[in-house]
C-alpha positions as a printed Julia matrix, in Angstrom:
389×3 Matrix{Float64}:
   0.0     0.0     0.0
   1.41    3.39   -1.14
   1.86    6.37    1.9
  -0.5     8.53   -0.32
  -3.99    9.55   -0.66
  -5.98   11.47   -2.88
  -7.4    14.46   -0.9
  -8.86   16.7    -3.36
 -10.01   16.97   -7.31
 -11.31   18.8    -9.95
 -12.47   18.35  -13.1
 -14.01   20.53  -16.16
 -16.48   18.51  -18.65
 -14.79   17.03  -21.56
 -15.67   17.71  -25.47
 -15.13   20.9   -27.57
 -13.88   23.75  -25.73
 -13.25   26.02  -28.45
 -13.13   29.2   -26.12
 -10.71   27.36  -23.21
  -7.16   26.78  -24.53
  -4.62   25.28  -22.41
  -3.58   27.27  -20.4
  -7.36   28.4   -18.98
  -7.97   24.52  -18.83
  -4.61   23.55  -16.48
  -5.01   26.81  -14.52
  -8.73   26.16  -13.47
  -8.18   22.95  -11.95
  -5.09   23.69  -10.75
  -6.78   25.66   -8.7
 -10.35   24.25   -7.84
  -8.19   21.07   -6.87
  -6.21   22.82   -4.35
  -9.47   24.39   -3.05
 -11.12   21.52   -3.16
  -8.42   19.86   -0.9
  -8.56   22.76    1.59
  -5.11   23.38    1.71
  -2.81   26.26    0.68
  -1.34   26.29   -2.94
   2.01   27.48   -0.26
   1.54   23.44    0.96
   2.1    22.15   -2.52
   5.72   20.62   -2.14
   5.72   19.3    -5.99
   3.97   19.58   -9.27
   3.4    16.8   -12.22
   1.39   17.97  -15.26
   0.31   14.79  -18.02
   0.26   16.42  -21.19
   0.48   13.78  -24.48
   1.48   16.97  -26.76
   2.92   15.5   -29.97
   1.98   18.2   -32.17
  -1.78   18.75  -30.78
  -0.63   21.94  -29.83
   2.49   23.98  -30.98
   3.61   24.32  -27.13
   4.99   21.42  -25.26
   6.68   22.82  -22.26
   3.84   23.01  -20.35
   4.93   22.24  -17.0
   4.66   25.65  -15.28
   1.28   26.59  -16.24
  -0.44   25.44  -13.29
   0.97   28.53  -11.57
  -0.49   31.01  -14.14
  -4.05   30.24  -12.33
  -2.34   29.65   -8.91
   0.63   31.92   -8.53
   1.97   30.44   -5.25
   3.61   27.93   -6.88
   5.9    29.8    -8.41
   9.4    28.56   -7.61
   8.13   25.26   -6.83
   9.61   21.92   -8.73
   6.88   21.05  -11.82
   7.44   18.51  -13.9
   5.5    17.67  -17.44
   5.27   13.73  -17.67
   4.22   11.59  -20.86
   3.61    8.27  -21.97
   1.29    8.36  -24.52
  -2.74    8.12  -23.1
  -1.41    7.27  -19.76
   0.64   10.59  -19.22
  -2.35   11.16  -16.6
  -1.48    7.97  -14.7
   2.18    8.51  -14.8
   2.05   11.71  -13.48
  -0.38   10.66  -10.82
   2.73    7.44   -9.65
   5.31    9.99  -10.08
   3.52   11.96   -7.45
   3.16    8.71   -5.07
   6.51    8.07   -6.07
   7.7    11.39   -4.49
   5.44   11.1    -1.51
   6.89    7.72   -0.76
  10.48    8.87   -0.77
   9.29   11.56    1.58
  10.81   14.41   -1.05
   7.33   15.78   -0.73
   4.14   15.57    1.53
   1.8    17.42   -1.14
   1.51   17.18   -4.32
  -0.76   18.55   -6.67
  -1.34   16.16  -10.39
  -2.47   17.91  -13.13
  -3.85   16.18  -16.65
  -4.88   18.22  -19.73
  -5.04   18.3   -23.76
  -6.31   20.21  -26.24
  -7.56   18.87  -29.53
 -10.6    19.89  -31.25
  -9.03   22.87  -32.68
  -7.3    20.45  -35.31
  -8.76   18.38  -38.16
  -9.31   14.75  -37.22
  -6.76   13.9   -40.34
  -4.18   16.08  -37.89
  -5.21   14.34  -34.87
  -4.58   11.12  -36.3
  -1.28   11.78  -37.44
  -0.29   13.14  -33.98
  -1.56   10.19  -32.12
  -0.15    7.29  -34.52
   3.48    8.69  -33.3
   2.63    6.64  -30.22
   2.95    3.54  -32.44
   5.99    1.75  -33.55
   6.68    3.81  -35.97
   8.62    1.81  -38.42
   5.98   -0.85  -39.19
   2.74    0.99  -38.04
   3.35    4.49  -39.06
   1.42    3.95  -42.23
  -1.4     2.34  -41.1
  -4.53    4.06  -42.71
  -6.81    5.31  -40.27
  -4.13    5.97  -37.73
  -4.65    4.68  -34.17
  -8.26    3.84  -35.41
  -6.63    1.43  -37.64
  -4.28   -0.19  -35.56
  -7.07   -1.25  -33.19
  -9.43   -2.38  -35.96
  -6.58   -4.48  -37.03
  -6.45   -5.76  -33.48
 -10.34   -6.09  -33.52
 -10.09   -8.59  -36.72
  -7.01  -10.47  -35.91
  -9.54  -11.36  -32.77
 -12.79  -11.84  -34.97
 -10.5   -14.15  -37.25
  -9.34  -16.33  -33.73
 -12.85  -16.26  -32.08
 -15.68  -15.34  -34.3
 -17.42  -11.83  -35.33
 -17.71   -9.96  -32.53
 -19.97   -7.1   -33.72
 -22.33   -7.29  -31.18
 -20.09   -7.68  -27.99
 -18.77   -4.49  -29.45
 -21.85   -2.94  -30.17
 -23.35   -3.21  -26.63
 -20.14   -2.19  -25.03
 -20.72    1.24  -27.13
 -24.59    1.29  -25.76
 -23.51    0.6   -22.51
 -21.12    3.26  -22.07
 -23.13    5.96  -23.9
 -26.03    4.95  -21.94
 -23.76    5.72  -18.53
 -22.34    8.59  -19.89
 -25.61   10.15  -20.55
 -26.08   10.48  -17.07
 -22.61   12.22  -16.11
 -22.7    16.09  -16.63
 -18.77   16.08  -17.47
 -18.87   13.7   -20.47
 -18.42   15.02  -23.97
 -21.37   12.55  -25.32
 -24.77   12.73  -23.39
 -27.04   10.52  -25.37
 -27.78    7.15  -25.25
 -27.63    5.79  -28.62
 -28.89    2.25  -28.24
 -27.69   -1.1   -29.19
 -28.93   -0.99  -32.55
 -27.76    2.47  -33.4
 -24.27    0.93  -32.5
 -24.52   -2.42  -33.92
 -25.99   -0.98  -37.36
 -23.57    1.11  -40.02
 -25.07    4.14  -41.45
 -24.05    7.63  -42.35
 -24.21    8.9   -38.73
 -22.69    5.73  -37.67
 -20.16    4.87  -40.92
 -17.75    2.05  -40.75
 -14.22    3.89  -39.81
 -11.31    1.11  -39.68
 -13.27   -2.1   -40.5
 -14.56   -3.53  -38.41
 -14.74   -0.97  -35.73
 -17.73    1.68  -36.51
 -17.1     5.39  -35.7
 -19.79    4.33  -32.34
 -16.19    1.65  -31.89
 -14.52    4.71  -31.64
 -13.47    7.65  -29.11
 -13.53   10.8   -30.16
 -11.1    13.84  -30.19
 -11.67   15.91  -26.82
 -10.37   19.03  -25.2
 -10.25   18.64  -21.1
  -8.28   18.89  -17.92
  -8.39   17.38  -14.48
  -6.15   17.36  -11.04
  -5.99   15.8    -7.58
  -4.14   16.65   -4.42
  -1.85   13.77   -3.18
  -0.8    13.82    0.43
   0.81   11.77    2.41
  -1.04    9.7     5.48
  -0.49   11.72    8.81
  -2.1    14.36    6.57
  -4.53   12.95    4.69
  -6.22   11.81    8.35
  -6.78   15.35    8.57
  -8.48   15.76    5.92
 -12.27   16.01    5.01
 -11.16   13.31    2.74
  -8.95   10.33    1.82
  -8.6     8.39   -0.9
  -5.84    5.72   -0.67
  -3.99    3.17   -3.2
  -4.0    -0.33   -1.79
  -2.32   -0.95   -5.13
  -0.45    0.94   -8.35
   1.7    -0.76  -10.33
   3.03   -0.31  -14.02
   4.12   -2.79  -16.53
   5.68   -1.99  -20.23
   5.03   -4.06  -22.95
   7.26   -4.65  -25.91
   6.15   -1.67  -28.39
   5.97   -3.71  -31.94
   2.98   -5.45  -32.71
   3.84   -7.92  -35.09
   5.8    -9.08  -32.13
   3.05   -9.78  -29.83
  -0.12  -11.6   -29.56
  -2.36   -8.45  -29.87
  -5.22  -10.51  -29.38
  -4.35  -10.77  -25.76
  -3.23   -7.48  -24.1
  -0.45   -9.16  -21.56
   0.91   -6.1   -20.2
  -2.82   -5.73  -18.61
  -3.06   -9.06  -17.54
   0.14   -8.87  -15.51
  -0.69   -5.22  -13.84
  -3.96   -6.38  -12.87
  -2.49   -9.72  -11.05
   0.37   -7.34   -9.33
  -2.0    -5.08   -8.28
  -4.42   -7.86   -6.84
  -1.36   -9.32   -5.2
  -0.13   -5.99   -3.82
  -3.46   -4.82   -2.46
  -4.3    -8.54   -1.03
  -7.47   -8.3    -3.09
  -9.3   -10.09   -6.14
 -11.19   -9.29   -8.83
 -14.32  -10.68   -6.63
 -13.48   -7.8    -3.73
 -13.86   -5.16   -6.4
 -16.79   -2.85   -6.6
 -16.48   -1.16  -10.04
 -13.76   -0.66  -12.73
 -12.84    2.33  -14.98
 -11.08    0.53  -18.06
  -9.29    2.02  -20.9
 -11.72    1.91  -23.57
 -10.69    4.06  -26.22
 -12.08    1.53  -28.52
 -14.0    -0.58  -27.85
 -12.17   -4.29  -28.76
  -9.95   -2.72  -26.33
 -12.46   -2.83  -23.17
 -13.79   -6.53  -24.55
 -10.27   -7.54  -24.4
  -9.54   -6.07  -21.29
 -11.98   -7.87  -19.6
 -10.25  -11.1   -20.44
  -6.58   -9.39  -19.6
  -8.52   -8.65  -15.88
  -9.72  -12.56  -15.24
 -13.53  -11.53  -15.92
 -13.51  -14.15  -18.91
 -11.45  -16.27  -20.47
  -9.98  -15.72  -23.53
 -12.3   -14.98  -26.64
 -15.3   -15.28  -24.19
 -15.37  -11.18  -23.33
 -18.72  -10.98  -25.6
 -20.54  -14.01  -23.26
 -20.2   -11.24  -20.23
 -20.98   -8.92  -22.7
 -24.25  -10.28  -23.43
 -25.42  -11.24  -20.31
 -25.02   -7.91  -18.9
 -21.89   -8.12  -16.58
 -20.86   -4.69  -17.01
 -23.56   -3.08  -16.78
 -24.32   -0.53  -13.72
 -26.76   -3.14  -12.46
 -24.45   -6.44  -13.64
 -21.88   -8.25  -11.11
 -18.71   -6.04  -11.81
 -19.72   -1.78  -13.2
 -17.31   -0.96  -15.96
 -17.17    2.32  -17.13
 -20.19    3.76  -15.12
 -18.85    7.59  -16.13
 -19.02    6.49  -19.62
 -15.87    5.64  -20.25
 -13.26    7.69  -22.75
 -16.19    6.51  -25.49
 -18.83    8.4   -24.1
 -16.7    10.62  -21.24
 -14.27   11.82  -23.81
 -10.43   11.25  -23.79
  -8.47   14.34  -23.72
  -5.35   12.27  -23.84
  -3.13   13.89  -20.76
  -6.41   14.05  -18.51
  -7.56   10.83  -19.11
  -5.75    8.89  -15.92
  -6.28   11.62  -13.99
  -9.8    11.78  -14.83
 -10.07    7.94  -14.47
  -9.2     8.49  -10.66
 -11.01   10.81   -9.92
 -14.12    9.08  -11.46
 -13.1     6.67   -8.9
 -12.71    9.03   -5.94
 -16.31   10.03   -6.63
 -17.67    6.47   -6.12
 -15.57    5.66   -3.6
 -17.13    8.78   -2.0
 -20.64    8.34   -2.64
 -20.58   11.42   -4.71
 -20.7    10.4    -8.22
 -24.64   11.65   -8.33
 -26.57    9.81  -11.21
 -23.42    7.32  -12.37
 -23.16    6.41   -8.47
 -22.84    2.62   -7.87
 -24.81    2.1    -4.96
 -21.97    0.88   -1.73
 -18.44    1.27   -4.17
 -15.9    -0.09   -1.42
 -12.82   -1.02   -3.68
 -12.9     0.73   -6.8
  -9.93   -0.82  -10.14
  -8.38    1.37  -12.75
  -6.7     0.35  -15.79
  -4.79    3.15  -18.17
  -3.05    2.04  -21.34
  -0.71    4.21  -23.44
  -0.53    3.07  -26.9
  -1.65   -0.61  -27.91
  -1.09   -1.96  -24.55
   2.14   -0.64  -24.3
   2.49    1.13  -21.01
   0.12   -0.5   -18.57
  -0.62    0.84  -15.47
  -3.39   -0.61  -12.71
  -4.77    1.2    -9.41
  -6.89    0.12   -6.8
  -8.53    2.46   -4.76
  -9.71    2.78   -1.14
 -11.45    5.08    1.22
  -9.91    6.2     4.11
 -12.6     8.44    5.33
């Protein structure tokens, strides 16, 4: 178990923020989280900001701009952390990393991105740089592609899986529809999903643009402090377990059927933490497509391989099913602004833990599972939360 809570958050709504740019976004919940925590931005010992960058923006060096909204950290150490979509998550374990060493007893975790202002062909090209570059950097479709080539290297092994994905979609716009921060507030329906159409038009056969996650501007942050403090807190979120395994980067290398960097965070974590998949009471997974999250149920130990759609079907997932996944939506329905995204995911977390995730609340959350993934299972990192008090 790690020495350090979450104490505080903040969070704006995902989607198009055309009049926010990136600086607004980082400064705001820079400091709504440090209110939020009820401490002093003169408390903050450290700063980590997740920002993906890679050409969404012409600035990278973003790591001071949590002080343009909160001054009093000027002069403090701030560091900008990436690794692809889980820059949020490492930045969040480089600030339990530095709590644990005792070179800090705050520290304040900021995520953000900005990407709506560029044309999707732009985005694309950005976000494939993530991918091993010398076989995959031609992929058409970009990331989209590389995961629909995923999706039918797993149809070809266990059958068309159209439907699994389908009602993963439904499910998570259905859940989003009920959180006021997601980008996508309408539930579409299974057959909306299931069906191609011109609203719904196949993008990287066979994953549908409702397969998809779309492009999202966003920031969120959290207050990490360590125990003495945390008991002093109004509140107090702790890690039983966070753990991080890399994965080979080269595809045709792996078995991308089977995501095993996942499979091995999730058993560290469960043997770190002393807990099981059975003690858990909801799960945020990485589903920025959505062969990803059937997958990733397998990776976890809900089903065995190539049986993700059986759970599927019967309803596992659901809010009301044996094991909540994605009850904020998810990054298909919440949005995934790439650097916010693990920093969002814990926070989603922190508000069921908390009892105050409103209309996505599910009902007595004890021991709430996070999985982040930066490029195609690449960097894998798992957390299980706890709450103190």
């Amino acid at each position: 178990m790690n020495d350090a809570c979450i104490v505080g958050w903040a969070h704006t709504p995902f989607g198009k923020q055309d009049a926010l740019d990136i600086e607004t976004l980082i400064s705001r919940v820079a400091r709504e989280a440090i209110a939020d925590a009820g401490i002093s931005p003169d408390d903050v010992d450290e700063v980590y900001l997740g920002h993906f960058g890679a050409g969404l923006i012409r600035e990278n060096f973003l790591s001071s701009y949590p002080m343009q909204g909160v001054p009093e950290l000027r002069y403090k150490p701030t560091t900008r952390v990436e690794n692809a979509c889980a820059s949020g998550t490492a930045a969040i374990f480089q600030g339990l990393k530095a709590i644990d060493a005792k070179h800090a007893r705050i520290v304040l975790v900021v995520g953000a991105e900005k990407m709506t202002h560029l044309k999707t062909a732009e985005v694309s090209e950005s976000l494939i740089s993530a991918s091993y570059m010398k076989d995959e950097a031609n992929v058409a479709g970009g990331f989209a592609g590389v995961f629909g080539q995923i999706a039918q290297q797993y149809f070809d092994r266990y059958g068309d899986q159209s439907d699994a994905l389908a009602r993963i979609a439904a499910k998570n716009h259905k859940n989003g529809a009920n959180n006021p921060l997601a980008q996508f507030r309408r539930d579409l329906g299974y057959e909306f999903c299931r069906t191609e159409s011109d609203k719904n038009p196949m993008v990287a056969a066979p994953l549908k643009r409702s397969d998809c996650s779309a492009v999202s501007d966003g920031a969120a942050a959290l207050v990490l402090a360590d125990r003495s403090i945390a008991a002093t807190m109004k509140k107090a979120i702790a890690f039983r377990a966070a753990v991080q395994v890399n994965d080979i980067k080269p595809m045709k290398t792996r078995d991308m059927t089977w995501f095993n960097g996942c499979e091995i965070g999730w058993k560290k974590a469960f043997e770190q933490s002393g807990t099981s998949l059975a003690d858990l009471s909801c799960v945020e997974t990485h589903d920025c497509f959505t062969v990803a999250e059937l997958i990733e149920y397998e990776a976890m130990g809900l089903a065995p391989r190539g049986h993700g759609g059986r759970i599927v079907a019967e309803g596992w997932t659901e809010m009301n099913g044996r094991l909540p996944v994605n009850a904020s939506g998810g990054l298909k329905a919440k949005g995934h602004p790439i650097g916010a995204t693990g920093v969002s995911m814990h926070i989603m977390q922190s508000m069921q833990l908390t009892g105050t995730a409103a209309d996505v609340q599910v009902p007595g959350a004890k021991l709430a599972g996070i999985f982040n993934m930066g490029g195609a299972a690449v960097a894998n990192y798992v957390s299980i939360l706890e709450r103190l008090k």
